[in-house]
C-alpha positions in Angstrom: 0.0 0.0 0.0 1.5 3.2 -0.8 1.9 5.8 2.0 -0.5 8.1 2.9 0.2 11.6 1.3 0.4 14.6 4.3 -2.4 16.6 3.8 -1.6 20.3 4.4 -4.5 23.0 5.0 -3.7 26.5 3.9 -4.9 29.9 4.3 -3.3 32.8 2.9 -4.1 35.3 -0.8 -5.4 33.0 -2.9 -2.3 31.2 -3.9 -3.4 31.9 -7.9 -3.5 36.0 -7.6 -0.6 38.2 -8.0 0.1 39.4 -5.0 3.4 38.9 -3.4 1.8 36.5 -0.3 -0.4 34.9 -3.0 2.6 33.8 -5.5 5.0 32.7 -2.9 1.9 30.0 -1.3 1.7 29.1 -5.4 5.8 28.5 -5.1 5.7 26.5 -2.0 2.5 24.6 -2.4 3.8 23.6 -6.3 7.2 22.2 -4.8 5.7 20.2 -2.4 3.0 19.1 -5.0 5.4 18.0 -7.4 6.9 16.1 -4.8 4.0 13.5 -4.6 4.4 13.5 -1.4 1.4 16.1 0.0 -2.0 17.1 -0.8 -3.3 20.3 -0.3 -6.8 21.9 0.6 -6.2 25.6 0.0 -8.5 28.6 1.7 -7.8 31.7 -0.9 -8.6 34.8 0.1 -7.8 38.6 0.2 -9.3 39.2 -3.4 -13.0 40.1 -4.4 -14.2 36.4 -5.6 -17.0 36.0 -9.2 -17.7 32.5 -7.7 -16.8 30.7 -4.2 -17.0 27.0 -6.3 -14.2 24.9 -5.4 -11.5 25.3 -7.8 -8.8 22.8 -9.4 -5.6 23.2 -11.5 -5.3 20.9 -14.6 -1.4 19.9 -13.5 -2.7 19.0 -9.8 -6.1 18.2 -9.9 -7.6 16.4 -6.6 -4.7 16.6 -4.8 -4.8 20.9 -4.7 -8.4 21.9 -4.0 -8.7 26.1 -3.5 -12.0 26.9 -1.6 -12.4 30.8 -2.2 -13.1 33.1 0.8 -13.8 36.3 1.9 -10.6 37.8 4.0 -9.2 34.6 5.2 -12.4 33.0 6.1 -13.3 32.4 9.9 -13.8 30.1 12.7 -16.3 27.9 12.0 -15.3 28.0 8.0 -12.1 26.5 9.5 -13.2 24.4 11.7 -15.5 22.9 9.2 -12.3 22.0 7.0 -10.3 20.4 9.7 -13.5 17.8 10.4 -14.8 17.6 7.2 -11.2 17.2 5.6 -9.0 16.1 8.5 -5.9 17.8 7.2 -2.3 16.7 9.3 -1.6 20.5 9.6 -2.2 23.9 8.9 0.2 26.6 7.0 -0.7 29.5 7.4 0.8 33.8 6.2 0.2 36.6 6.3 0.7 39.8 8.8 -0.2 38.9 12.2 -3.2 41.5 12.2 -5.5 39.3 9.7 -5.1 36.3 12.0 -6.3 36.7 15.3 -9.5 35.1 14.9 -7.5 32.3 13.9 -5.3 31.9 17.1 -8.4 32.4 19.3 -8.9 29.0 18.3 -5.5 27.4 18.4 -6.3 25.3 21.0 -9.0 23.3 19.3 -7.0 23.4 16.4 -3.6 22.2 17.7 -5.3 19.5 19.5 -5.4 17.6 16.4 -2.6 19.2 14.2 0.5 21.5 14.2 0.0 25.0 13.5 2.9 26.9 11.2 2.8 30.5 10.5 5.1 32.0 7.5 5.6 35.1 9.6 5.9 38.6 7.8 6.6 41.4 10.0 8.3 45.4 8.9 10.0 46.5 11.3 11.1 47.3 14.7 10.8 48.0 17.7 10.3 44.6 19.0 6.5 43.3 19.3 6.4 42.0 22.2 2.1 42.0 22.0 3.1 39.4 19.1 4.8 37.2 22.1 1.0 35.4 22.7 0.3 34.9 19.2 4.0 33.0 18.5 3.4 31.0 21.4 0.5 30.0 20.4 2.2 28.5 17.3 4.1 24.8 16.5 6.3 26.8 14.1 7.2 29.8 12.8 8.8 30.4 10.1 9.9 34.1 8.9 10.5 35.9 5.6 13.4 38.1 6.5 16.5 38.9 8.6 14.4 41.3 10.5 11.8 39.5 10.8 13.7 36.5 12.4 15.8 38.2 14.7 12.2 39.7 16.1 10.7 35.8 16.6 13.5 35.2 18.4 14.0 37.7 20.6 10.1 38.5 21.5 9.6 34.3 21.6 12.8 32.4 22.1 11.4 29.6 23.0 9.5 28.8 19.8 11.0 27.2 17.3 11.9 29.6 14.5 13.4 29.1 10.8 14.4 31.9 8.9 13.1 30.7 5.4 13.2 33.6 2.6 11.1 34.7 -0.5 12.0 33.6 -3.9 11.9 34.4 -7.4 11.8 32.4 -10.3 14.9 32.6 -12.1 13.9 30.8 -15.3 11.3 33.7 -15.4 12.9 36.7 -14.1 16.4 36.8 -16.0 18.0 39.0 -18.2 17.3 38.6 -22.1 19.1 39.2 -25.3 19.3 43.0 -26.5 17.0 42.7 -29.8 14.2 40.9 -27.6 14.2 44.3 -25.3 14.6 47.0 -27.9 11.8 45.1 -30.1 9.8 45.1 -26.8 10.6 49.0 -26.2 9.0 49.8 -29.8 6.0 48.1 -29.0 5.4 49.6 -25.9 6.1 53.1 -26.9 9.5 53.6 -25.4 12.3 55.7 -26.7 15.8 56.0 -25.8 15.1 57.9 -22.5 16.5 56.6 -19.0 13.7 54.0 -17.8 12.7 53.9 -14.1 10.3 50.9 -13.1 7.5 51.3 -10.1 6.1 48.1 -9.8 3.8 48.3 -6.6 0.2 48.9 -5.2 -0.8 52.1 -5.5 -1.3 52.4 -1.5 -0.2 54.5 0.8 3.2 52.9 2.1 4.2 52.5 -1.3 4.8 56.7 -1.1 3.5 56.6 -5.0 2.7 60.4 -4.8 6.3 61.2 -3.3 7.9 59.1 -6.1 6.0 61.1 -8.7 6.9 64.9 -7.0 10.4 64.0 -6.8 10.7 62.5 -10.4 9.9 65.8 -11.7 12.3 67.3 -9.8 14.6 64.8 -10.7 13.3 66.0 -14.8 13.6 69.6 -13.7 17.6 69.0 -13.7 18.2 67.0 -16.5 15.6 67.6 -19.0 12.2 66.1 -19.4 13.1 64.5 -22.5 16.1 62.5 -20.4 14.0 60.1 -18.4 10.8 58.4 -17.9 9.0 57.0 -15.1 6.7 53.4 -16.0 4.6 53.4 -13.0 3.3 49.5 -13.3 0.1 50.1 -10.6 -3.6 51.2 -10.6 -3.3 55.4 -10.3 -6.9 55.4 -9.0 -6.0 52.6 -6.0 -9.0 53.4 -3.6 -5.7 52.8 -0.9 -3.9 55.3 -2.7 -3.4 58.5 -4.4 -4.7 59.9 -7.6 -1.8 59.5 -9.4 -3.3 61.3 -12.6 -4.4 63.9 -10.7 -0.7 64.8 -9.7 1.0 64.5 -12.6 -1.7 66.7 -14.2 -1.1 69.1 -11.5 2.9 68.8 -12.0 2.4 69.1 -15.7 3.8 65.8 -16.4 1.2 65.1 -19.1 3.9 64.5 -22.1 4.7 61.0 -21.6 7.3 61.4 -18.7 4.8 58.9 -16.5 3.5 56.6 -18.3 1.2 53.4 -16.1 0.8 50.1 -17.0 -2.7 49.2 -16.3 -3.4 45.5 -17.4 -2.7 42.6 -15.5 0.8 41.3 -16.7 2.0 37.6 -17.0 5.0 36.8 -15.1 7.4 36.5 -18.7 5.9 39.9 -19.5 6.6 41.9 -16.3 10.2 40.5 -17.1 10.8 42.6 -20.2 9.5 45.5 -18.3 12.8 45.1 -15.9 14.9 44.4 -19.0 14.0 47.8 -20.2 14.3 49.6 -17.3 17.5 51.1 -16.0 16.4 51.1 -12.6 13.0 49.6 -10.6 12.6 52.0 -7.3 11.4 50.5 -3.9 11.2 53.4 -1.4 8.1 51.6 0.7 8.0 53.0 4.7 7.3 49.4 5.4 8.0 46.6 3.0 8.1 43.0 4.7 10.4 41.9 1.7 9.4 43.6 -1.9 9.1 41.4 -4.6 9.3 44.0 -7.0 12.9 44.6 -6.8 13.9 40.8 -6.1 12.5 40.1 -9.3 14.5 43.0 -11.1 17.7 41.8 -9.4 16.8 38.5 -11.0 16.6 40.4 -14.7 20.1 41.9 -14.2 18.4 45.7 -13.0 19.6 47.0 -10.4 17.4 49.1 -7.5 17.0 52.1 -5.5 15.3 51.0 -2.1 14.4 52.3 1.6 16.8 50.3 4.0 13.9 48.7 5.5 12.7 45.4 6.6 13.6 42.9 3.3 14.4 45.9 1.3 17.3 46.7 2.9 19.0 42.6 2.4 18.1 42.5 -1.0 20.1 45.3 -2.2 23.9 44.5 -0.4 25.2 41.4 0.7 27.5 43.3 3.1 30.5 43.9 0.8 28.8 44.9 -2.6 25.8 46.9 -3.5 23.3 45.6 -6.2 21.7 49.1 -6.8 21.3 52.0 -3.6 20.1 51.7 -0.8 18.3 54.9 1.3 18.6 55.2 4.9 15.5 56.5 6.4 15.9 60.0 6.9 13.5 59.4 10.1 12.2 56.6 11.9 8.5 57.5 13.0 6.7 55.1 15.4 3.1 55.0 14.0 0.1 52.3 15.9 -3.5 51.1 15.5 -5.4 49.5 18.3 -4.5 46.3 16.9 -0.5 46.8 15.9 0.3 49.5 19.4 3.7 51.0 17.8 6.2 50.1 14.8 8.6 52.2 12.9 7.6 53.7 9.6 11.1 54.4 7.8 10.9 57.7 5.6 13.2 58.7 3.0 13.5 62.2 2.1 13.7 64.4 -1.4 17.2 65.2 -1.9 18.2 61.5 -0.3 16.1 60.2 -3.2 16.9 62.5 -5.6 20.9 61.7 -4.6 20.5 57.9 -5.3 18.9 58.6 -8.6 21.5 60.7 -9.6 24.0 57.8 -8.8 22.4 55.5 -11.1 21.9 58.2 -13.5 25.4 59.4 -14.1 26.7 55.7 -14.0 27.8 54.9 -17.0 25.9 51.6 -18.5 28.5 49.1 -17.9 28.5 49.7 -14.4 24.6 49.7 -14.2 25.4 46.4 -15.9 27.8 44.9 -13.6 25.5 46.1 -10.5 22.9 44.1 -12.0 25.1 41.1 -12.9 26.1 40.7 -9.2 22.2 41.4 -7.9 21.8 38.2 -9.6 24.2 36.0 -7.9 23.5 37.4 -4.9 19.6 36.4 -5.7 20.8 32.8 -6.8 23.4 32.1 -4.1 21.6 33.6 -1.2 17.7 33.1 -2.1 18.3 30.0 -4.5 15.0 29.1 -5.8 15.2 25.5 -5.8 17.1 25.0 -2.1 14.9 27.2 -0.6 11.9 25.3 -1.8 13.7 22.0 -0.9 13.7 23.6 2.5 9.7 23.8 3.4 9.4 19.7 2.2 12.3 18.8 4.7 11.0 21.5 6.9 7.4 20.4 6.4 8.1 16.4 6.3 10.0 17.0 9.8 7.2 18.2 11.3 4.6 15.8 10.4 7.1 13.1 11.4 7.8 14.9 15.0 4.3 16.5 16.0 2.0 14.1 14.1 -1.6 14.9 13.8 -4.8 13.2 14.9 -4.2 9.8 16.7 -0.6 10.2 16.9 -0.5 14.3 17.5 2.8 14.9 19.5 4.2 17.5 21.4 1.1 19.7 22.5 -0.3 19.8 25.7 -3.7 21.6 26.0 -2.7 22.5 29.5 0.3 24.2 31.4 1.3 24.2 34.9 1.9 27.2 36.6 3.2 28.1 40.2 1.3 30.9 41.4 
């Protein structure tokens, strides 16, 4: 009889959309698929739904079944999947905030099955209000260098593995010179110096700063010199009305130009080949796929030194691009998240880094690019990293069970009073 595959129950963006939590759930869910080893039930939410039917992929079929919910779905949704499905754990990401509902119920979850949470977190200062919530976990696992070193100082008793984002590199790689300049002619680019935006249009994205600034940045070199390709929706209900400022700045001649459509991965590659640049200058950014993926095409990046931003741009020794420190370090809150910093960059900081690139002669653009990519491929390798959540994944089910055999939780403490 052939072993039972490890059934894994998911909630995150539905793992088929393009955001950044939902395409890194569609890279670890399709390694462990291809595996054989794992089925999955998927809850997919974060995105306004047509139809809530189940839904199936054509390579996968049975063994990936994505239930479409609103936000993440709730308690009894949940609890209706672990009884009706009987999954041997639950993987769950996403920021903290969007999953309280969920630990309010860990103990009738983890009574049958592990619990691991794919932890994104900004910034400092430490949490320590997250403490509960990671405690309250089997395993966390965290995107980023900041992140981990926050696990394990706020929890340091719960087991922790730093486990990075990824980025195709079959997808997102540099290409040959006539497949970019034939690409630039079709999308109505000329010779001028290309900088690529590739974010939601929201408010930590600082969209309207980047605009201001670029025609600043114009005002001293000429407006026929550069152009900015803003790849977002300018009329984001969770950001600013980006054609209402370049109207009002006068930028109406092609310097910004948006890409509207929704973009297949091979696509949005040729965008990062023509660029000279792809900016990053987020307050908060838990990693930023934007710019991993132009590192990965050779382009190198102007970022905020924040959260992931700021370990995707050095490796310590070289620089892939430049990096911005925040010019000040605000601690912002909400009744659910009490205090974290929001890192701001200033004008002439930006408009310093952009001169940098700008003045650069090509080669050197070429050869920041050229090392961006080996530091991509040796420090987030695609395939090892993914190799990591089966071993990672396998380990656990082995070690902490589920159901009959569920190991290593206790639904009661002792305490000395």
């Amino acid at each position: 009889m052939p072993n039972k595959k490890i059934k894994i129950l998911t909630i995150s963006d539905h793992p088929l959309s393009p955001s950044g939590v939902g395409t890194q759930t569609k890279h670890v869910l399709e390694k462990l698929l291809n595996t054989g080893k794992y089925s999955v039930i998927s809850l997919g939410g974060a995105v306004k739904h047509e139809k809530y039917q189940p839904q199936k992929t054509k390579e996968f079929e049975d063994d990936w079944i994505i239930f479409p919910v609103d936000g993440y779905g709730n308690q009894d949704l949940v609890r209706a999947m672990i009884r009706n499905h009987r999954p041997d754990m639950l993987w769950f990401m996403t920021d903290p905030r969007f999953f309280g509902w969920l630990w309010d119920i860990e103990d009738e979850i983890r009574a049958h099955i592990p619990m691991i949470y794919y932890h994104v977190w900004d910034n400092k200062p430490y949490p320590r209000f997250n403490k509960p919530l990671y405690e309250s976990t089997d395993v966390v696992c965290t995107i980023s260098k900041v992140t981990d070193d926050i696990v394990r100082t706020v929890a340091p008793d719960v087991e922790c593995h730093r486990i990075p984002h990824v980025v195709d590199p079959e997808i997102f790689k540099k290409v040959p010179g006539d497949v970019v300049e034939n690409f630039k002619k079709q999308a109505g680019f000329d010779d001028r110096f290309l900088i690529f935006w590739n974010s939601r249009n929201a408010r930590r994205k600082m969209s309207g700063s980047l605009v201001f600034w670029f025609k600043d940045f114009l005002d001293e070199v000429g407006h026929d010199k550069a152009r900015l390709l803003m790849h977002t929706d300018p009329k984001d209900v969770h950001g600013q009305d980006l054609e209402a400022i370049i109207r009002e700045l006068g930028l109406t001649n092609g310097e910004v130009m948006f890409s509207l459509k929704k973009t297949p991965p091979q696509e949005l590659n040729l965008f990062y080949n023509a660029a000279d640049v792809t900016c990053g200058i987020s307050d908060a950014e838990g990693f930023g796929l934007s710019t991993f993926e132009s590192l990965s095409a050779e382009t190198p990046i102007i970022v905020t030194m924040t959260g992931g931003l700021q370990e995707q741009v050095t490796d310590g020794e070289n620089w892939f691009g430049v990096g911005i420190e925040p010019a000040s370090k605000a601690i912002i809150g909400s009744q659910g998240v009490p205090f974290i910093y929001e890192d701001r960059i200033n004008r002439e900081d930006f408009l310093d880094a952009l001169r940098k690139i700008y003045h650069s002669p090509p080669e050197e653009r070429a050869e920041m690019g050229r090392k961006g990519r080996e530091h991509i491929e040796k420090n987030y390798n695609f395939h090892s990293t993914l190799d990591r959540w089966d071993e990672l994944l396998t380990d656990i089910h082995e070690r902490c069970g589920s159901w009959q055999n569920r190991k290593g939780y206790n639904r009661w403490e002792m305490i000395s009073l």
